[in-house]
C-alpha positions as CSV (number, residue, x, y, z in Angstrom):
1,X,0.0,0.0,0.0
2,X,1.3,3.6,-1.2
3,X,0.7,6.1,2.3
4,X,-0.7,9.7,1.3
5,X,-0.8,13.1,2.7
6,X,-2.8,14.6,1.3
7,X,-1.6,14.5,-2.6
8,X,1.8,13.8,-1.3
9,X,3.1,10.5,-1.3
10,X,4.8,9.4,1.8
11,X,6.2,5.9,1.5
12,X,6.0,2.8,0.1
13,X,4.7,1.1,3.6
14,X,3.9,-2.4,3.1
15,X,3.1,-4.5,-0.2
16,X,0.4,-6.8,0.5
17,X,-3.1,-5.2,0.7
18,X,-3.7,-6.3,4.8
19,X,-3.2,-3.9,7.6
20,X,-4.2,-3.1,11.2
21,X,-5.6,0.1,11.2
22,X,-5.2,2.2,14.8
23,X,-7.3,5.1,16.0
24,X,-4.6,7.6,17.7
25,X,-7.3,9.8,18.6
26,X,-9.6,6.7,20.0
27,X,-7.2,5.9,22.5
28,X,-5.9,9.7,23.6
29,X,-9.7,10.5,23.8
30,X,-10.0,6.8,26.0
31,X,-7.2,7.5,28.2
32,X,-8.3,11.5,28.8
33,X,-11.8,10.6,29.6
34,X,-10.0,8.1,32.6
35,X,-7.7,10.7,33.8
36,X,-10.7,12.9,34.3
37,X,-12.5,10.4,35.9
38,X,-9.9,9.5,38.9
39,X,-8.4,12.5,41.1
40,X,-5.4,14.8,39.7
41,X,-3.3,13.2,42.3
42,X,-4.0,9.6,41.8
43,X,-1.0,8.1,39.4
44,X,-2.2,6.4,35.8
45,X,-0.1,3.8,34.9
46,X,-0.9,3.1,30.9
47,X,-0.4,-0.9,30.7
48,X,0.8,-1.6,27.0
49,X,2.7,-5.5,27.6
50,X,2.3,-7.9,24.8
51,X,3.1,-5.0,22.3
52,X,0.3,-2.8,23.5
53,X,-2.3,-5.8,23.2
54,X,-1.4,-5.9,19.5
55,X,-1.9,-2.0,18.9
56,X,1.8,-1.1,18.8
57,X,3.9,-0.6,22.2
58,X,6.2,2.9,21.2
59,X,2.9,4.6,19.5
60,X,0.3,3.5,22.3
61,X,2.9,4.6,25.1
62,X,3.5,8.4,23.3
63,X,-0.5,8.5,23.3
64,X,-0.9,7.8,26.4
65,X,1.4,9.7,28.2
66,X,-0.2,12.6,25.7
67,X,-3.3,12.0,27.1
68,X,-2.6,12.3,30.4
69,X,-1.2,9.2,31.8
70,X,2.0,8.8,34.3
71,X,3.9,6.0,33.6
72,X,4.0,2.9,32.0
73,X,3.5,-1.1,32.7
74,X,4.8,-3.8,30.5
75,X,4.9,-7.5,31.5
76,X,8.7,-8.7,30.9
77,X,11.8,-6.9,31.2
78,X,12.5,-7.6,27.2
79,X,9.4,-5.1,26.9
80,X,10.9,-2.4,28.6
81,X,14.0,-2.6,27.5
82,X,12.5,-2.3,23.8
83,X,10.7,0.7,25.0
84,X,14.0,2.1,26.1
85,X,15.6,1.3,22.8
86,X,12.8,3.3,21.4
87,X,12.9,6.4,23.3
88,X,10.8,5.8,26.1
89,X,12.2,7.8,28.9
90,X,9.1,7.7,31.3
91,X,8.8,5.3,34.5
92,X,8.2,1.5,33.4
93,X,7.0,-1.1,35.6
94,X,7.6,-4.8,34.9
95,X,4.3,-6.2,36.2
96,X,6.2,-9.9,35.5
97,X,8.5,-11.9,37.0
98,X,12.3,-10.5,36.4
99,X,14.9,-13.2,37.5
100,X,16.8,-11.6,40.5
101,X,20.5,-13.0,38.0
102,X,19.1,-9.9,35.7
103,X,18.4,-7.2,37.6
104,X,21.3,-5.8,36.9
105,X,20.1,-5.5,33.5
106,X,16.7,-4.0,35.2
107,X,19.1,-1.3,37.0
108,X,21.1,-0.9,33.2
109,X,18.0,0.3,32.0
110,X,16.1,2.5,34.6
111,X,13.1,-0.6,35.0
112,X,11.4,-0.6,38.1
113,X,10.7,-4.9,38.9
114,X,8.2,-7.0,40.9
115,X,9.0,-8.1,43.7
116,X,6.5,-10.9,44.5
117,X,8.1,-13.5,47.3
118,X,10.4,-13.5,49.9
119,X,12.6,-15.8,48.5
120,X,12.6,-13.7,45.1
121,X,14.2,-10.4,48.1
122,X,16.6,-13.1,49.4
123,X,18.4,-13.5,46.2
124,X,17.9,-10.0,45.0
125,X,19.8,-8.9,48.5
126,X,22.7,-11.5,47.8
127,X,23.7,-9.7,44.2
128,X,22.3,-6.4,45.0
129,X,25.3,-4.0,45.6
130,X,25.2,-1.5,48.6
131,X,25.5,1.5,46.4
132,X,22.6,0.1,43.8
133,X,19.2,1.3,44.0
134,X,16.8,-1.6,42.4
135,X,13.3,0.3,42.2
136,X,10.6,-2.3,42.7
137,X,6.5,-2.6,43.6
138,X,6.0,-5.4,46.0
139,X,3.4,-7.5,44.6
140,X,0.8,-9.5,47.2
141,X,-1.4,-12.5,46.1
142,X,-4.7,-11.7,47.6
143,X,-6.6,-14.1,45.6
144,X,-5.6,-14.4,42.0
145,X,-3.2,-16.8,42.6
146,X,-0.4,-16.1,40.3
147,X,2.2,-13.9,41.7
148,X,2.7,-12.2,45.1
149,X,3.1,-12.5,48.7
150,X,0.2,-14.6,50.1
151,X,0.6,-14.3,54.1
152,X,1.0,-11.7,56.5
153,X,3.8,-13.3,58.3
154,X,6.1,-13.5,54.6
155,X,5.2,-10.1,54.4
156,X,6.4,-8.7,57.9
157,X,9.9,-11.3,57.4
158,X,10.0,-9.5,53.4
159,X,9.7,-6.0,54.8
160,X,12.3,-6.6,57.4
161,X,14.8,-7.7,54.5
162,X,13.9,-4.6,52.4
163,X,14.0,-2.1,55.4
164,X,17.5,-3.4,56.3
165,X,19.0,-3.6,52.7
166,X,20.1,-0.2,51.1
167,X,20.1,-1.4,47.7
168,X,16.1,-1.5,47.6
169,X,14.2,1.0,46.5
170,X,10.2,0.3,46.9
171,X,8.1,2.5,45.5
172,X,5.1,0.8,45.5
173,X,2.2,-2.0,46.7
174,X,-0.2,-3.3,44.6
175,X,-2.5,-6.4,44.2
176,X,-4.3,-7.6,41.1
177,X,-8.3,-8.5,41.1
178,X,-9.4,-11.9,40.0
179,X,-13.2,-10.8,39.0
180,X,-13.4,-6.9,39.3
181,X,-15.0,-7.0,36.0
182,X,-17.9,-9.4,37.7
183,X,-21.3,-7.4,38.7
184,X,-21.1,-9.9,41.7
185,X,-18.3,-8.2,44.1
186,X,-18.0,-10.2,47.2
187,X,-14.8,-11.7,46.1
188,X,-13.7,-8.6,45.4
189,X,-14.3,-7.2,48.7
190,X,-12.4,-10.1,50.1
191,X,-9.2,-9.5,48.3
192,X,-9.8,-6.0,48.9
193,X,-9.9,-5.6,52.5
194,X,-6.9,-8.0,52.7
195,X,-4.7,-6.2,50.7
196,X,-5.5,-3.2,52.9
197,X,-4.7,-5.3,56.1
198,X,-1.4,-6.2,54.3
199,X,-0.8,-2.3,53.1
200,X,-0.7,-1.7,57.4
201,X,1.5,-4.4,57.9
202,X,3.7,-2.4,55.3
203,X,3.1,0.5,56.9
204,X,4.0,-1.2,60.3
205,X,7.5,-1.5,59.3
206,X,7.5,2.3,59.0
207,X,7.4,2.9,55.4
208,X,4.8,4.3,53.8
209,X,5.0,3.5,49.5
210,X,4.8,6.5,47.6
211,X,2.5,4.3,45.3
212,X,-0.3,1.7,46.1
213,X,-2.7,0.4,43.6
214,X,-4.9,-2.4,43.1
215,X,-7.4,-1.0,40.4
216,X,-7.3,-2.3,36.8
217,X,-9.5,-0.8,34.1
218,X,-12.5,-2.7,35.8
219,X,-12.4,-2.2,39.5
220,X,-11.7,1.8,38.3
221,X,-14.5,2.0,36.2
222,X,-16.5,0.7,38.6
223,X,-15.0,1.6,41.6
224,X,-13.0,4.7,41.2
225,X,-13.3,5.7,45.0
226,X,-11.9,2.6,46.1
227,X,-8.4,2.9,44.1
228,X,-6.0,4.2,47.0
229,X,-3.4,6.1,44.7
230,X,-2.4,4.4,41.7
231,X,-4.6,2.5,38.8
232,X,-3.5,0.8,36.1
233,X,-5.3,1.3,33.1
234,X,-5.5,-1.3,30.5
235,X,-7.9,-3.1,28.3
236,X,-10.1,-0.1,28.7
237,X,-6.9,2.0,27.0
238,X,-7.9,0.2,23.6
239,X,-11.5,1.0,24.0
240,X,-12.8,-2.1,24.8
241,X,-14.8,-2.9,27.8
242,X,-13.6,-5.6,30.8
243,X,-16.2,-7.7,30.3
244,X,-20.1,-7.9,28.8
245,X,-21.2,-7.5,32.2
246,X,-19.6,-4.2,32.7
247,X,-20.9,-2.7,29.5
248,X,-24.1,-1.2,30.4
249,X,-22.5,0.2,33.3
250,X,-19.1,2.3,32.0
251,X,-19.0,5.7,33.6
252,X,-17.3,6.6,30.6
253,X,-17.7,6.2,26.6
254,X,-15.1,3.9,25.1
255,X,-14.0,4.1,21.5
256,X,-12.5,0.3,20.2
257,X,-8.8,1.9,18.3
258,X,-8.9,-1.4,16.3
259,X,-9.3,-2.6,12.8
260,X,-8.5,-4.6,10.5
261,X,-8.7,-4.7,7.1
262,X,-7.7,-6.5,3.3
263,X,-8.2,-6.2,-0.5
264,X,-9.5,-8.6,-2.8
265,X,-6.3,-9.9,-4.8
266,X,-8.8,-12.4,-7.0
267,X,-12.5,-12.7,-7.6
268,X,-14.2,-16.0,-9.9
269,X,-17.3,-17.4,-10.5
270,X,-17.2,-21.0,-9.7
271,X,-19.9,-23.7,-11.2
272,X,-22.4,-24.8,-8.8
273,X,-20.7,-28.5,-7.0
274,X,-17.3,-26.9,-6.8
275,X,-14.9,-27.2,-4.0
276,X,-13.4,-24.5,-1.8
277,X,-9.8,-24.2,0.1
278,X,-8.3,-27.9,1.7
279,X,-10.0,-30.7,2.6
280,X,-12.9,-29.7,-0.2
281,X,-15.1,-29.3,3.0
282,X,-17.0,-26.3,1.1
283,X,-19.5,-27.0,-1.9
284,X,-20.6,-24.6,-3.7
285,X,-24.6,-24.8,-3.6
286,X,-25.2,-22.7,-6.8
287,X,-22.9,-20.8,-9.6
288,X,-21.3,-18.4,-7.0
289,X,-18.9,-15.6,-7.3
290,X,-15.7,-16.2,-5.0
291,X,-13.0,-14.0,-4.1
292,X,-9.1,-14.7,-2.6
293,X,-8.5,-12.5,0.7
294,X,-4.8,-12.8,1.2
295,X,-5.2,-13.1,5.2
296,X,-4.5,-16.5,6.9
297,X,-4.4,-18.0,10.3
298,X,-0.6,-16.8,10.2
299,X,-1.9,-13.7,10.5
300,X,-3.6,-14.6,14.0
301,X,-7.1,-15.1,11.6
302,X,-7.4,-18.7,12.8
303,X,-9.3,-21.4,11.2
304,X,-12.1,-21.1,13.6
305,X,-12.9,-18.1,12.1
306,X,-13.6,-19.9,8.6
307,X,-17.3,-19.8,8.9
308,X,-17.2,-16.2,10.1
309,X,-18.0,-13.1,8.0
310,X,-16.8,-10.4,6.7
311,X,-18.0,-6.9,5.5
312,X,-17.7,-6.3,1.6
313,X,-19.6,-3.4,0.5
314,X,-21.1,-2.4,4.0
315,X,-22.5,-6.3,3.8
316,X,-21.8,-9.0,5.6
317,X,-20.4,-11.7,3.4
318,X,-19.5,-15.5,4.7
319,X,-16.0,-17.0,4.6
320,X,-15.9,-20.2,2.7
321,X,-13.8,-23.2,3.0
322,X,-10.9,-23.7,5.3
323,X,-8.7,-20.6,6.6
324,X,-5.2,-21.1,5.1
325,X,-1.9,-20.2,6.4
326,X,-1.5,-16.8,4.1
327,X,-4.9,-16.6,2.6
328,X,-9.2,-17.3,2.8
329,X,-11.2,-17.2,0.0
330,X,-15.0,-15.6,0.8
331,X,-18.5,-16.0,-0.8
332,X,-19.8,-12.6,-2.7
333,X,-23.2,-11.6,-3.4
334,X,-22.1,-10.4,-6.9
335,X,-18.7,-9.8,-8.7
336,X,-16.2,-7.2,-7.0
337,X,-13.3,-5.8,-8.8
338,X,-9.9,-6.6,-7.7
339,X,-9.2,-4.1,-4.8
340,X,-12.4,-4.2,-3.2
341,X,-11.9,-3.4,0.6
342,X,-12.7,-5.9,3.2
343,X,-12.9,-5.3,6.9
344,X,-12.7,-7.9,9.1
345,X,-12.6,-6.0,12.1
346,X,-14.3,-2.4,12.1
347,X,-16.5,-0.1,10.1
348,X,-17.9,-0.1,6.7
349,X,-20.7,1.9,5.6
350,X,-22.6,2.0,8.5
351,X,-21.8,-1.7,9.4
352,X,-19.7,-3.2,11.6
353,X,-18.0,-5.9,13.1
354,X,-16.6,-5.3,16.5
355,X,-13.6,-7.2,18.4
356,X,-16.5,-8.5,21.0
357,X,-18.3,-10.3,17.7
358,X,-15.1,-12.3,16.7
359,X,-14.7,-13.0,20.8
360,X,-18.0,-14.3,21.2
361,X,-17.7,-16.2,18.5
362,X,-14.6,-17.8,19.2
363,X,-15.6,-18.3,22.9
364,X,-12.7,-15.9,24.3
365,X,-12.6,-12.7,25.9
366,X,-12.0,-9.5,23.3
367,X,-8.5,-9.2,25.1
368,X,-7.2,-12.1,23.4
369,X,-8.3,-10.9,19.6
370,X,-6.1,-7.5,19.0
371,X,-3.1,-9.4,20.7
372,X,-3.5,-12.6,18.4
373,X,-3.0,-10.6,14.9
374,X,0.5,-11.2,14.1
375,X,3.3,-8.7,13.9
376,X,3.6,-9.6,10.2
377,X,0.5,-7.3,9.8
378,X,1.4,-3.8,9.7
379,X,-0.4,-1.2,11.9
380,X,-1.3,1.9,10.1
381,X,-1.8,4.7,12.5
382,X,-5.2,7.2,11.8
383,X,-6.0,10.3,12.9
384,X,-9.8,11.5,11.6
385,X,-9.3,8.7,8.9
386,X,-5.8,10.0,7.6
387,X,-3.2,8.1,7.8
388,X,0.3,9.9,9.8
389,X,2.3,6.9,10.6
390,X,3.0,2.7,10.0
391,X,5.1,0.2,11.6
392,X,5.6,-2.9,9.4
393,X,7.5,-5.1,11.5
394,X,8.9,-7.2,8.7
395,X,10.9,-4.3,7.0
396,X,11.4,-2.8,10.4
């Protein structure tokens, strides 16, 4: 595809007609109407691991921080260090685990770690120079279950290594909810009011953090009161709502930043009793006109999709036969010349197909869909439908 602006042409950015299509001004607009939402003084921490949940890490985080928000979360160190590479200069948090044999590397790069055990501030202590300063959020398990301190007494024996050990820096305390995007919140008061018991027991060791937080997009949506000083916005960022529960009760609109999009490359009419894609599992039923898609399930468009649709034309047209690798071929309601656009995720004429469609569909959470299209797709970056900037990861 040929980028314009205006008359002007910008670059040759990618050469086969499929693209992500991102909505700068969807996510600024998404990440302003949260910071107006929680108190001036509370910290927003934009989450954008797993390359900004497939919407580009560098371009999400420079919205973001645009838009109002703090600092930054990623999941593994190798995430922040690429946002380093890239420019980033803002506070990162690695929300993962960090091996304690690389946080030197951590300290290299100005990351702030995890610390989520006692046995993970043991080690840390033993490599940990007195003239180092490891910045770190200490992590406690109230209920998910994954990472974090679980018991009060680890936590009192944890604090006593950190208080005694110049080379720690904490900065913060925070906890993660297992169903804050649930209507039903008596599990969530239970981790809640433990994590403030175990925020005292830190407190008891007489340090107060300069950050706490516990509030992911869902427990601030719904429970912005409740977030002591630090949230950490994250699927909310993209536009896209916790959970189908939570919809109908947003204090805020959301705008989904997220499209995708392809050409037809060939269109045919086939006779009536021919055979579509591997396996010859589609038939066609009549004379029918066909056209090739060149999107595949290496693109993250997995076979499961292959009896999903498609909009052609602001109509919702049926993919045929078996999803291949680099490719799916889909049923038209007429011929279409070559170069017909076809959304697979977004707007078209009034139409649409959302993220939460291809979800329910493939019995997953909407989370999962952006993050699955593969880096091989570029992402084209839109403001008020022009497009100012892409990142095509092969030629990168």
């Amino acid at each position: 595809m040929v980028l314009k602006k205006g008359s002007v042409v910008v670059m040759d950015a990618f050469y086969r007609e499929t693209w992500a299509e991102i909505d700068v001004e969807a996510i600024f607009q998404n990440v302003n109407h949260v910071r107006e939402l929680i108190p001036g003084h509370k910290t927003l921490m934009a989450v954008v691991k797993a390359n900004a949940y497939g919407h580009g890490d560098k371009e999400v985080a420079e919205i973001a921080l645009q838009a109002g928000a703090d600092m930054l979360a990623v999941a593994f160190l190798d995430e922040a260090i690429a946002l380093r590479k890239k420019g980033i200069k803002e506070s990162i948090l690695v929300l993962g685990a960090v091996p304690p044999l690389h946080i030197q590397t951590a300290l290299k790069w100005d990351v702030t770690v995890t610390a989520y055990s006692k046995a993970w501030i043991e080690e840390a202590a033993s490599i940990l120079g007195a003239n180092s300063q490891l910045h770190m959020h200490l992590k406690i398990d109230t209920g998910m279950g994954r990472l974090g301190i679980r018991t009060k007494e680890e936590l009192h024996e944890t604090m006593n290594i950190i208080t005694s050990h110049s080379g720690f820096a904490l900065d913060g305390v925070f906890t993660h909810f297992a169903t804050a995007d649930e209507l039903n919140s008596s599990y969530f008061e239970e981790q809640y009011t433990f994590f403030e018991e175990m925020v005292r027991i830190v407190k008891e060791h007489n340090f107060t953090p300069p950050m706490i937080h516990c509030a992911n997009s869902a427990a601030l949506l719904r429970r912005p009161s409740d977030i002591f000083n630090g949230v950490r916005l994250g699927i909310s960022m993209y536009g896209l709502s916790p959970s189908e529960e939570l919809k109908e009760v947003l204090p805020i609109p959301l705008k989904q930043a997220f499209s995708l999009h392809s050409r037809i490359v060939h269109v045919k009419k086939v006779k009536k009793g021919s055979h579509i894609s591997y396996g010859a599992t589609y038939e066609a039923k009549e004379d029918e006109w066909i056209a090739t898609i060149p999107v595949g399930y290496a693109d993250g468009w997995i076979r499961k999709l292959s009896n999903f649709e498609v909009l052609v034309d602001g109509v919702k047209v049926p993919i045929v036969g078996r999803i291949c690798m680099d490719q799916l071929m889909i049923k038209l309601p007429k011929m279409y010349k070559m170069g017909t656009k076809v959304t697979f995720i977004g707007r078209q004429q009034g139409a649409e197909i959302t993220i939460d469609e291809v979800a329910k569909h493939l019995e997953t959470i909407n989370y999962e869909i952006p993050c699955m299209i593969a880096a091989r797709v570029p992402r084209v970056y839109t403001r008020d439908s022009q497009h100012i900037h892409v990142n095509n990861y092969i030629l990168r």
